[in-house]
VOGU-3710 file (C-alpha; in Angstrom, 3 decimals, decimal comma):
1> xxxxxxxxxx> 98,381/191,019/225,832  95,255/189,276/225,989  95,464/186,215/223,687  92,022/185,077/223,975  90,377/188,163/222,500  92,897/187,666/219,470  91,333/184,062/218,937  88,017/185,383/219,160  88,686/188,039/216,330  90,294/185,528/214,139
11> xxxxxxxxxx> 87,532/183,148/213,970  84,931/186,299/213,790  86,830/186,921/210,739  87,068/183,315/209,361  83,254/183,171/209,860  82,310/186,429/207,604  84,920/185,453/205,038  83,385/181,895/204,883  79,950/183,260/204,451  81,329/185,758/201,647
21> xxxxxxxxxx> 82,460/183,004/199,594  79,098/180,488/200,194  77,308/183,820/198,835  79,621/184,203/195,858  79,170/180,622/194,859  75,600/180,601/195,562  75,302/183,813/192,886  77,792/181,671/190,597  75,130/178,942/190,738  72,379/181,175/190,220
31> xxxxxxxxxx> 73,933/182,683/187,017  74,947/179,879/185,853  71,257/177,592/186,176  69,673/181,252/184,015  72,344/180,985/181,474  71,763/177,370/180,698  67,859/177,879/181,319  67,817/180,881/178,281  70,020/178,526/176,433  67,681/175,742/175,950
41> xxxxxxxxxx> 64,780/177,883/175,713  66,838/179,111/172,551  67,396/175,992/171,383  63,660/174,514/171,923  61,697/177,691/170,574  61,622/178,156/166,832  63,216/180,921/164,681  60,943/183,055/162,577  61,697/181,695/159,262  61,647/177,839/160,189
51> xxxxxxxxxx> 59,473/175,480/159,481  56,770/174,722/161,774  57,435/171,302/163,320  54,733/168,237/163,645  51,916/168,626/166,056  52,275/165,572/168,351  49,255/162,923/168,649  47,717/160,873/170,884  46,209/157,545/170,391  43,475/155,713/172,456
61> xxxxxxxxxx> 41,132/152,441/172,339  38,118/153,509/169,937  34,889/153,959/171,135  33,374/150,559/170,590  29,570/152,325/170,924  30,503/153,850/167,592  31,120/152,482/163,988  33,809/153,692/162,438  33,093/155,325/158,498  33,766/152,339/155,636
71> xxxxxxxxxx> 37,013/153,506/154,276  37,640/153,665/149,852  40,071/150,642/150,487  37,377/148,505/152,921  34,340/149,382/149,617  36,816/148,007/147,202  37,685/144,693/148,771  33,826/144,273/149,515  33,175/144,674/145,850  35,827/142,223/144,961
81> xxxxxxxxxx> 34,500/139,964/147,856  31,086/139,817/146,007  30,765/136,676/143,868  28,354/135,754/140,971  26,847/133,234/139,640  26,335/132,358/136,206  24,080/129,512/134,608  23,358/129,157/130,760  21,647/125,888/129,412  21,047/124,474/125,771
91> xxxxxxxxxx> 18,230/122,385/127,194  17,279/119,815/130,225  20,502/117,899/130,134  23,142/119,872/129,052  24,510/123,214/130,477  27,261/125,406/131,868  27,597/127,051/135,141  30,252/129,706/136,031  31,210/132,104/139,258  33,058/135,361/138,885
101> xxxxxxxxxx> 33,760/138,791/140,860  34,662/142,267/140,388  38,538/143,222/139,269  40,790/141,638/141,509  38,715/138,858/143,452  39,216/134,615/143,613  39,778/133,296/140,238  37,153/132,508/138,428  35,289/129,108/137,572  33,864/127,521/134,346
111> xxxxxxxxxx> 31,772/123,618/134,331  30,006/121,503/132,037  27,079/119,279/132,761  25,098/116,852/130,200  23,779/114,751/132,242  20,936/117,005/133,720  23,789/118,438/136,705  24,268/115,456/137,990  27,883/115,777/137,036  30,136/118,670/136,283
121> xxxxxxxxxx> 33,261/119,305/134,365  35,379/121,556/135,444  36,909/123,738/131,557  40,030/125,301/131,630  40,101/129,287/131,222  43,044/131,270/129,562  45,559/132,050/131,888  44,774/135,621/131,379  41,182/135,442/132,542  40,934/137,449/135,239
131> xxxxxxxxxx> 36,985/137,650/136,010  33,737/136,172/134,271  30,750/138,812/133,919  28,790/136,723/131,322  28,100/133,273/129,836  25,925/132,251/127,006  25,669/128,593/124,893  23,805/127,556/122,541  24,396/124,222/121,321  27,228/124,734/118,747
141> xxxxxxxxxx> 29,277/126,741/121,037  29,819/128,852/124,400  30,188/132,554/124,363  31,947/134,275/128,046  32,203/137,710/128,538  35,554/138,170/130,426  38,060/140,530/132,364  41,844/139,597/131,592  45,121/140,670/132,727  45,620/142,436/135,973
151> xxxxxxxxxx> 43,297/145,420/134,694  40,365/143,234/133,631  40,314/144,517/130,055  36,763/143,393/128,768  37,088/141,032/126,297  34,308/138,473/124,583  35,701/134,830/123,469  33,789/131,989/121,678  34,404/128,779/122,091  33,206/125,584/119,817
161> xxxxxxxxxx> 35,257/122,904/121,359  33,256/122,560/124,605  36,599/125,063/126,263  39,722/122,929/124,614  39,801/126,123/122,537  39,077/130,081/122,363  38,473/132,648/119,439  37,135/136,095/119,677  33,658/136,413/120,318  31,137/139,171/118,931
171> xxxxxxxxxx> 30,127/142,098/121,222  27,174/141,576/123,230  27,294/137,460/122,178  27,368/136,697/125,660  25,005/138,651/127,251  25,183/141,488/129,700  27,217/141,963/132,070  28,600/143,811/135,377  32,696/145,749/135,445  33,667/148,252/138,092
181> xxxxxxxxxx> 32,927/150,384/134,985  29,439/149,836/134,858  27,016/147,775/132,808  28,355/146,301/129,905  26,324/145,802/127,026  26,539/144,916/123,464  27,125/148,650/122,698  29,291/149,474/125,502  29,477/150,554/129,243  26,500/152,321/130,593
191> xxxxxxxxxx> 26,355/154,029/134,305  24,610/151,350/136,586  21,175/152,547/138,459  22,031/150,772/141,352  25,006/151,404/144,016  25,657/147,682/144,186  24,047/145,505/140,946  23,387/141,883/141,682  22,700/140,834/137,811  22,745/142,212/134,484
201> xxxxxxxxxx> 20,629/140,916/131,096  20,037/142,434/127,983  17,857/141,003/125,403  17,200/142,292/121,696  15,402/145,605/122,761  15,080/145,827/126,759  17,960/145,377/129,725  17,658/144,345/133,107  19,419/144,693/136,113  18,502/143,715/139,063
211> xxxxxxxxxx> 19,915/145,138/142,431  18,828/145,378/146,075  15,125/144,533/146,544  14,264/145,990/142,880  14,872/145,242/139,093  15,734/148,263/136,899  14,579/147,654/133,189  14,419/149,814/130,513  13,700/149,682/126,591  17,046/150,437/123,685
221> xxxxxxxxxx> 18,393/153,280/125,511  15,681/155,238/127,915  15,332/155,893/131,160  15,517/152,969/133,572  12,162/152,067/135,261  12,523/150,797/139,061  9,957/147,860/139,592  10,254/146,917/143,688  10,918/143,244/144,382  11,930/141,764/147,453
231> xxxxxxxxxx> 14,133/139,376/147,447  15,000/139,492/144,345  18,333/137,682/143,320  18,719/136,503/139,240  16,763/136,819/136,313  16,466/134,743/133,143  14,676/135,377/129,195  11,431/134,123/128,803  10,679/135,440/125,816  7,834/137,971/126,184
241> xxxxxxxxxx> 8,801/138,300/129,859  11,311/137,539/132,607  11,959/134,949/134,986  12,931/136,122/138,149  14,779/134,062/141,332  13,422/135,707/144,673  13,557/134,499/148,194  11,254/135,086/150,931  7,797/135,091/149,158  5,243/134,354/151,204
251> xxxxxxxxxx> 4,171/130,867/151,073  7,117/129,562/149,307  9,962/128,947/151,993  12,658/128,181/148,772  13,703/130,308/146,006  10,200/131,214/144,283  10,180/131,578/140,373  8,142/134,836/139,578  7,475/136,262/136,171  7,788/140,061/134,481
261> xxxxxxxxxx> 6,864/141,455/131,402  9,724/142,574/129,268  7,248/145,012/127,307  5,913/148,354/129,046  7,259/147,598/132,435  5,894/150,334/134,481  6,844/150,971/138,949  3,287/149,012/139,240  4,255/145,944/136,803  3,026/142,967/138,920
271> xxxxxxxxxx> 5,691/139,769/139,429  3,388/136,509/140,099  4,804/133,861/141,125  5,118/130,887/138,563  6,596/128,221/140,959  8,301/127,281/143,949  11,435/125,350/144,629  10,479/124,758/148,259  13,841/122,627/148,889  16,466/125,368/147,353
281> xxxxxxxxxx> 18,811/126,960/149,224  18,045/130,492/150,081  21,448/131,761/150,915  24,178/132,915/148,789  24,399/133,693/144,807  21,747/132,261/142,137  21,487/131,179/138,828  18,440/130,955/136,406  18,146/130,133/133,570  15,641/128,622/130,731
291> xxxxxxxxxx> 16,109/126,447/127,456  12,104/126,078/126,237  10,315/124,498/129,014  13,410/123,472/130,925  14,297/126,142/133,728  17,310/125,158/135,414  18,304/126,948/139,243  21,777/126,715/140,813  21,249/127,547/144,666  23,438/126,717/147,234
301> xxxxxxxxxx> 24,884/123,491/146,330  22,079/121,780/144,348  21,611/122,928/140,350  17,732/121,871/139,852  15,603/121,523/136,630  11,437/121,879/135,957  10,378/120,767/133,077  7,463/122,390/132,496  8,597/125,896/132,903  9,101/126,244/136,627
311> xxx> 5,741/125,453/137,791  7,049/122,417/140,002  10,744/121,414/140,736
//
């Protein structure tokens, strides 16, 4: 018997039995990887009657070439950003000054001057004040036109005590003035003809407001009438006419006092110039106004007075 040829047989047979089995496995493995493969895919895809899931997002850098659109939220806190200024006198020493902004800006602020603005007093507001839109003296007492509580509810309050003390005013008492409403007048709220209205005034029969490079006026309740001014930044009752704030008039490198009929104002109604307050301020909020010949302008830091109607400061 030949052993030799029995070895070789036994490990020809080991070999293809070894191979069998690494084939068997091999399928095993293959099965195995699909089965878990069509599992997850069953798992990941959705069913028919689910809800669709979120569409992912990227984010990058923004295009700094481009500006991006003013949001609702970025208009609101630039019209709460935008602060007025208010200046009534009683005549060339004594007056009051005031600032105020839309609904929800700083708080607002109320002085006294008799001394020609040399000094001011800083008066105490309610603690519900909110906003000033208006302010009007005379010289028994001081009429404001005010916002209070966190709404700004529109409310008019007298006082005779030079501030100590406040009663309920009359509607209209202290002028016209500017909500995120509108225009507020003696009769109520009226729709603005400007986007963004710098200044408000209404007098016994005509209104102005004055806006971007233009006044708007109009007589009792017609149409508004746009008269082009550059410049343009406060007006004040002259009577007959209006006095008018504007800044970069030729030949007058200040705050130039201009003048406009309050009677038949047409788009061609001329504005000549009345005077010059060469050394005012030119940026910023004004404030104009006139008791008889005394016109009194609050620019930048400085509150100056002419005495003879503007004509030389």
């Amino acid at each position: 018997m030949d052993t030799r040829r029995g070895t070789r047989n036994l490990g020809s047979t080991t070999t293809r039995t070894t191979l069998v089995w690494v084939a068997v496995v091999v399928v095993v493995l293959v099965v195995v990887d699909i089965a878990l493969v069509t599992l997850a895919l069953g798992r990941t895809a959705p069913n028919a009657g689910d809800p669709a899931g979120p569409i992912p997002t990227f984010s990058s850098s923004p295009d700094s070439s481009t500006s991006p659109t003013p949001s609702a939220s970025a208009d609101a806190a630039d019209a709460a950003a935008v602060t007025r200024r208010f200046l009534t006198a009683v005549d060339g020493q004594e007056a009051w000054r005031a600032t105020g902004t839309t609904c929800g800006g700083p708080a607002p602020t109320l002085e006294h001057t008799v001394d020609g603005g040399a000094t001011w007093v800083p008066v105490a507001l309610g603690p519900d004040v909110s906003t000033l839109m208006a302010i009007r003296a005379s010289s028994t007492d001081l009429t404001i036109l005010a916002g209070v509580g966190a709404d700004c509810a529109t409310v008019v309050r007298t006082s005779a005590d030079d501030g100590v003390t406040w009663t309920a005013g009359s509607p209209g008492a202290a002028g016209a003035g500017i909500s995120t409403a509108g225009i507020v007048l003696a009769t109520g709220v009226v729709e603005s003809p400007c986007g963004r209205p710098k200044k408000a005034y209404q007098g016994q029969q005509t209104s102005v407001v004055i806006c971007e490079g233009k006044v708007e006026w109009r007589s009792g309740t017609g149409a508004w009438v746009e008269v082009p001014v550059d410049g343009i930044r406060a007006v004040a009752d002259n009577d007959d006419e209006y006095l008018l704030a504007r800044v970069g008039a030729e030949g007058c490198a200040g705050v130039e006092i201009a003048s406009l009929t309050a009677i038949g104002v047409s788009p061609d109604t001329a504005t000549p110039a009345v005077g010059c307050a060469a050394d005012a301020a030119t940026i910023g909020p004004i404030g104009l106004d006139r008791a008889g010949d005394d016109i009194w302008l609050w620019a930048g830091d400085a509150v100056s007075v002419s005495a003879d109607g503007g004509a030389t400061w």
